[in-house]
PADRENKE-480475 format. One line per 2 residues: their letters; for each residue x, y, z of N, C-alpha, C. Coordinates in nm, 4 decimals. Example, Ala and Ser with C-alpha at 12.3 -4.5 7.8 and 13.67 -1.06 7.14 Angstrom:
! residues 2
AS = 1.3190,-0.5690,0.7800,1.2300,-0.4500,0.7800,1.3200,-0.3300,0.7800 | 1.2850,-0.2250,0.7080,1.3670,-0.1060,0.7140,1.2900,0.0030,0.7870 .
***
This chain:
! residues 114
XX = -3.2423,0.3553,2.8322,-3.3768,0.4095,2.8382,-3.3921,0.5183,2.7317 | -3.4832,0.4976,2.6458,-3.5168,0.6287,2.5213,-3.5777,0.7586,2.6146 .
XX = -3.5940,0.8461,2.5131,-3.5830,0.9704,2.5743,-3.7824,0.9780,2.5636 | -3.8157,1.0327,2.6856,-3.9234,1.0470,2.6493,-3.9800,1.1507,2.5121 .
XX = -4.0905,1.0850,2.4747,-4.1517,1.2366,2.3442,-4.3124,1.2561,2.4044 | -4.2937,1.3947,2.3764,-4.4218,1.4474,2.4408,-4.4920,1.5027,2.3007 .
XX = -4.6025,1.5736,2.3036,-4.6546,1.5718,2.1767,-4.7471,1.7124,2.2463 | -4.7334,1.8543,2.2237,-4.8236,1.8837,2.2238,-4.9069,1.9613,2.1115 .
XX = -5.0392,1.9696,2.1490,-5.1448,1.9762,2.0165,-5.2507,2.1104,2.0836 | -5.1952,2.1796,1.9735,-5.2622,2.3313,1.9545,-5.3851,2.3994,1.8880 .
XX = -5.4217,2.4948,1.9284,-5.5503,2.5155,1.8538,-5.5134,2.5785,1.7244 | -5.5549,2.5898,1.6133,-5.5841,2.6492,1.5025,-5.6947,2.7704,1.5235 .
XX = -5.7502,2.7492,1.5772,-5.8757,2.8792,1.5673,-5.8306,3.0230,1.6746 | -5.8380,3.1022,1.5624,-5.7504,3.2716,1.5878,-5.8777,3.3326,1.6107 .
XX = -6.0169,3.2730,1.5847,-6.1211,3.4500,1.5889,-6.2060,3.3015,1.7071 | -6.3092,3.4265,1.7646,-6.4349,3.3531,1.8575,-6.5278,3.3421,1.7498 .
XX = -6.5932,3.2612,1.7395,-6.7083,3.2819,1.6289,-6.8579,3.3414,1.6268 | -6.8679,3.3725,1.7629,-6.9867,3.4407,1.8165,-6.9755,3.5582,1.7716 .
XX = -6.8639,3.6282,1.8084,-6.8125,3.7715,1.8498,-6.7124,3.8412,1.7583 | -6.6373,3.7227,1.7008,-6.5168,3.7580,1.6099,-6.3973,3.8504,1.6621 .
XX = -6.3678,3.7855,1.8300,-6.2733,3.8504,1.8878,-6.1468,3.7659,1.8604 | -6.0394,3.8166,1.8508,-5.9394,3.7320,1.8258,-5.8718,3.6046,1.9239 .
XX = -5.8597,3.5262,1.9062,-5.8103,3.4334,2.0672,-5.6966,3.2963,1.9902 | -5.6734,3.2315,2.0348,-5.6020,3.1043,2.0062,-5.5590,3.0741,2.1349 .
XX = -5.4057,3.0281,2.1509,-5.3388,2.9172,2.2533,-5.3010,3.0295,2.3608 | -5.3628,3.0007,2.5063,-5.2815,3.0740,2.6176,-5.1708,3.0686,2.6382 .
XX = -5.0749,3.1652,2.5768,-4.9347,3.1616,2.5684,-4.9047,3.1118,2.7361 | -4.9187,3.1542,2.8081,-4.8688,3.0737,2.9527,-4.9014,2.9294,2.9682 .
XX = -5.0229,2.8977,2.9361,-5.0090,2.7340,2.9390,-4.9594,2.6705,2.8366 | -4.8945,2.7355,2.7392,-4.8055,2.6458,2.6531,-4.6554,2.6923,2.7114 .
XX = -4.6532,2.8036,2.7392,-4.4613,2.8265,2.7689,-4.4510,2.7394,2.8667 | -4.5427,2.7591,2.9876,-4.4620,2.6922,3.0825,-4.4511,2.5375,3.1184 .
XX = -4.5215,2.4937,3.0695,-4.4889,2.2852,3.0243,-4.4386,2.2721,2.9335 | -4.3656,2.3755,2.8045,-4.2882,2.3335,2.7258,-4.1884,2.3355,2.8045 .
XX = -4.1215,2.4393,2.8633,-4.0293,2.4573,2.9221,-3.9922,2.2954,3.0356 | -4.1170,2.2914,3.0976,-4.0881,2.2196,3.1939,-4.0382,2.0325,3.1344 .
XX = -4.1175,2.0627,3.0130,-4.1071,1.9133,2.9223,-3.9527,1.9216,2.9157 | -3.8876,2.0006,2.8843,-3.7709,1.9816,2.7958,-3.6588,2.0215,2.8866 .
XX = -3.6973,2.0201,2.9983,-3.6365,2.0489,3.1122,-3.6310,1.9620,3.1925 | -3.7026,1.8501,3.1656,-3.7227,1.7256,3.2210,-3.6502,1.6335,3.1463 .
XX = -3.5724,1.6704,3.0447,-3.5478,1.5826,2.9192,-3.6266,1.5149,2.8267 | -3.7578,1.5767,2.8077,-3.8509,1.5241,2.6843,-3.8164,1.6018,2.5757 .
XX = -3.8231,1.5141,2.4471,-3.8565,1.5725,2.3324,-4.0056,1.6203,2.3251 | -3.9801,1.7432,2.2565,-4.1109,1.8362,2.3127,-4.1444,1.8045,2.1568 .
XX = -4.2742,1.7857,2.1041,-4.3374,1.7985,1.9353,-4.4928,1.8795,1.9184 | -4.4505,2.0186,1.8723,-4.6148,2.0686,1.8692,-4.6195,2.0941,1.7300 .
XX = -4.7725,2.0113,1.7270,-4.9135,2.0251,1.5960,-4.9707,2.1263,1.6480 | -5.0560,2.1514,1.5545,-5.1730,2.1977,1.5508,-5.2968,2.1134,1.4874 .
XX = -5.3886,2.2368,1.4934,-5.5180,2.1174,1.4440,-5.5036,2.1147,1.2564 | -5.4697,2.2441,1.2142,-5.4651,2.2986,1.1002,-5.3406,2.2706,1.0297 .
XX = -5.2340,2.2659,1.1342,-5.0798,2.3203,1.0770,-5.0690,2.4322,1.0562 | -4.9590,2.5122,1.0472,-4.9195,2.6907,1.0254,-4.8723,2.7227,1.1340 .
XX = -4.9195,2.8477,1.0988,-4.8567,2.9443,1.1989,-4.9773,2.9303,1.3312 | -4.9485,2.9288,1.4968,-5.0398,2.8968,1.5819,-5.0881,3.0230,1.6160 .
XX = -5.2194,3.0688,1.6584,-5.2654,3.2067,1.7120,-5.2590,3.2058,1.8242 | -5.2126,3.2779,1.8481,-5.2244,3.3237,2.0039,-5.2513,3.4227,2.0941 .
XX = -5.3557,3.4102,2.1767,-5.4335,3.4796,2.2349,-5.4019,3.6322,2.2632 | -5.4446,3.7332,2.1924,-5.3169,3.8620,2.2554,-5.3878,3.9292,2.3561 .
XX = -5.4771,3.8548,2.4514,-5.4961,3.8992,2.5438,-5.4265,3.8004,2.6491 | -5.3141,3.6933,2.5912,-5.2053,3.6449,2.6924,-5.1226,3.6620,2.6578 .
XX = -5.0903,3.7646,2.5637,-4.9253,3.8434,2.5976,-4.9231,3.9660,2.6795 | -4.8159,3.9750,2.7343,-4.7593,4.0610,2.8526,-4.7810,4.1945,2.7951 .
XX = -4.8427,4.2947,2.8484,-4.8180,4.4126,2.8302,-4.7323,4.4837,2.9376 | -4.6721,4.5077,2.8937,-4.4914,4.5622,2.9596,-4.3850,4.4443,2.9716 .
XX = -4.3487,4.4746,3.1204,-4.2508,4.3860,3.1366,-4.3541,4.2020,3.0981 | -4.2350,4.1557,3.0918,-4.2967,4.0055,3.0409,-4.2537,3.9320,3.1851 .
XX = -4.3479,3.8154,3.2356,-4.2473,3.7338,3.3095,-4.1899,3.6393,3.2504 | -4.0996,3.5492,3.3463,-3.9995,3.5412,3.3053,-4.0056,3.4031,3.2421 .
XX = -4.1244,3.3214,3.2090,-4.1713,3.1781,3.1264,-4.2045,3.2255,2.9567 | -4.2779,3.3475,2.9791,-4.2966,3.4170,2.8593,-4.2724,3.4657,2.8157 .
XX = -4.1371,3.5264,2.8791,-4.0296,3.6498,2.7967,-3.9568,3.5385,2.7566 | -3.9013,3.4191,2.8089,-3.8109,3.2859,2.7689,-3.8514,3.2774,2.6073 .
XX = -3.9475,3.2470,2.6089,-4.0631,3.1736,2.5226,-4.0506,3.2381,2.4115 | -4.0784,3.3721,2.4187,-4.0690,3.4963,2.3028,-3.9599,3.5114,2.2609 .
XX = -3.8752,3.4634,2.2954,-3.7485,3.5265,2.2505,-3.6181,3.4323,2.2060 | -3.7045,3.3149,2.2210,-3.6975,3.1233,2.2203,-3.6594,3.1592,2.0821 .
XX = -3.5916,3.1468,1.9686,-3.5817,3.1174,1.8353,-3.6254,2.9980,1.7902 | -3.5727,2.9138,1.8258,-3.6571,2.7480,1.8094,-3.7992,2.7258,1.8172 .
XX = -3.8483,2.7861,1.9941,-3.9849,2.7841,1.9747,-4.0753,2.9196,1.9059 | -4.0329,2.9875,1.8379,-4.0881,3.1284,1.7779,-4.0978,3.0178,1.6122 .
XX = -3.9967,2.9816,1.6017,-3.9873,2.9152,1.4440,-4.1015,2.7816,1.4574 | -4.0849,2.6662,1.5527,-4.2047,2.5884,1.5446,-4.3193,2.6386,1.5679 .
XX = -4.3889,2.7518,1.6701,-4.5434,2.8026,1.6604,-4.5568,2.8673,1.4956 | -4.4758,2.8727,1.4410,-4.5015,3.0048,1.3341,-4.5007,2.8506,1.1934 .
XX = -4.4761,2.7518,1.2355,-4.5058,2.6507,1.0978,-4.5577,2.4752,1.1748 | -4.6355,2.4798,1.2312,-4.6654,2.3421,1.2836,-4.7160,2.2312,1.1400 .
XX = -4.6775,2.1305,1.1805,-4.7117,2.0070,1.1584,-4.9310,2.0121,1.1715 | -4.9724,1.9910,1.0764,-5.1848,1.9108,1.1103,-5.1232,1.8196,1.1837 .
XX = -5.1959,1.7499,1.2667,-5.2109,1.6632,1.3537,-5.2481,1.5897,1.3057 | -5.3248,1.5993,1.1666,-5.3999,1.5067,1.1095,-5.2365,1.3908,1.0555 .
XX = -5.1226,1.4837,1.0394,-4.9846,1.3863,1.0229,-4.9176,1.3561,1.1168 | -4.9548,1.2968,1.2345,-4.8806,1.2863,1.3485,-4.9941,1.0856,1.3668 .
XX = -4.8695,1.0310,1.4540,-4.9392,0.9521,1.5323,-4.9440,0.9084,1.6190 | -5.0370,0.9207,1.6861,-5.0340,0.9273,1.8709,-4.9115,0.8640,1.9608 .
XX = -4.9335,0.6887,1.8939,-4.8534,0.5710,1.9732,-4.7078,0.6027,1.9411 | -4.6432,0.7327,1.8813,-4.5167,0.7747,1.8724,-4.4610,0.8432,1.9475 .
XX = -4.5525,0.8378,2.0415,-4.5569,0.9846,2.1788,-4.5954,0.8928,2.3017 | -4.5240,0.8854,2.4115,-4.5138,0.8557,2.5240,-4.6369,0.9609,2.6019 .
XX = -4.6594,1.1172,2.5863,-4.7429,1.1766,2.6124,-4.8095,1.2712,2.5358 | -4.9416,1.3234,2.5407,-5.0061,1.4359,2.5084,-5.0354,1.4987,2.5583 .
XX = -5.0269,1.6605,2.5237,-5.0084,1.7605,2.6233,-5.1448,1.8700,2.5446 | -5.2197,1.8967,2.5906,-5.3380,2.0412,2.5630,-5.3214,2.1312,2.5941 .
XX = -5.2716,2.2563,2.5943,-5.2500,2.3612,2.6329,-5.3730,2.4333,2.6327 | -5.4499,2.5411,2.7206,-5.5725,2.5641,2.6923,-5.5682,2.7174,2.6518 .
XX = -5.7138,2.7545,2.6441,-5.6914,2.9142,2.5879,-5.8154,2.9087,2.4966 | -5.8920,2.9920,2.4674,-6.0362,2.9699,2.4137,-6.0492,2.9089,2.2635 .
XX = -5.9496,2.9337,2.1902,-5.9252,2.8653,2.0587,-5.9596,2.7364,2.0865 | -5.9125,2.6496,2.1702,-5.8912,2.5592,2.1806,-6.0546,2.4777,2.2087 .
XX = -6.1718,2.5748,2.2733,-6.3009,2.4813,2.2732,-6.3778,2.4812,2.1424 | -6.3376,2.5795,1.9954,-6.4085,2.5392,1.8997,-6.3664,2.4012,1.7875 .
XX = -6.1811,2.4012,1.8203,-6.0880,2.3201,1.7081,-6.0440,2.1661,1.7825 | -6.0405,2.1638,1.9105,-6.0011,2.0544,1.9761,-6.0718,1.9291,1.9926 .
XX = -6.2078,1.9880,2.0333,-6.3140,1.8937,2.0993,-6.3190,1.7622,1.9654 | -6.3666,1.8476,1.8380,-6.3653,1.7427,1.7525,-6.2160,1.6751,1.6755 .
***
């Protein structure tokens, strides 16, 4: 049996465009199904919409102590190095992925939808 591959796909958009507050990917709904993907034995693969470095919401990082999905996460070398250089999505292809995964967080309703 091959190993499952999961695919997840991130927002690119760092500001609100109304307001020009900063936002991107809810670091908790991406730590904790990565974790759980690859803990399950999936190969975990995150795009973005753009490619780069992913934004992320800094009103979902921990101020003080961190718990303990997102202190993992932060301090992850592997996953600190893939958010900080993703793959466009526009180079990915779906039927290579057993699943797709959305992580949400407000970035995600201006860059995703389309």
């Amino acid at each position: 049996m091959s190993q499952l591959s999961v695919l997840i796909v991130l927002t690119s958009q760092a500001m609100m465009p109304e307001t020009g507050k900063p936002t991107g990917v809810w670091l908790e709904e991406l730590a904790v199904p990565y974790y759980e993907f690859i803990e399950a034995g999936a190969e975990v693969s995150l795009v973005s919409i753009k490619g780069g470095a992913v934004p992320v919401d800094p009103a979902s990082l921990p101020s003080g102590e961190a718990p303990e999905e997102l202190a993992r996460f932060l301090n992850d070398p592997v996953a600190q190095k893939t958010m900080a250089d993703t793959r466009p999505i526009a180079e990915v292809t779906g039927s290579d992925f057993e699943a797709v995964f959305l992580p949400g967080g407000h970035g995600t309703m201006w860059d995703l939808p389309d």
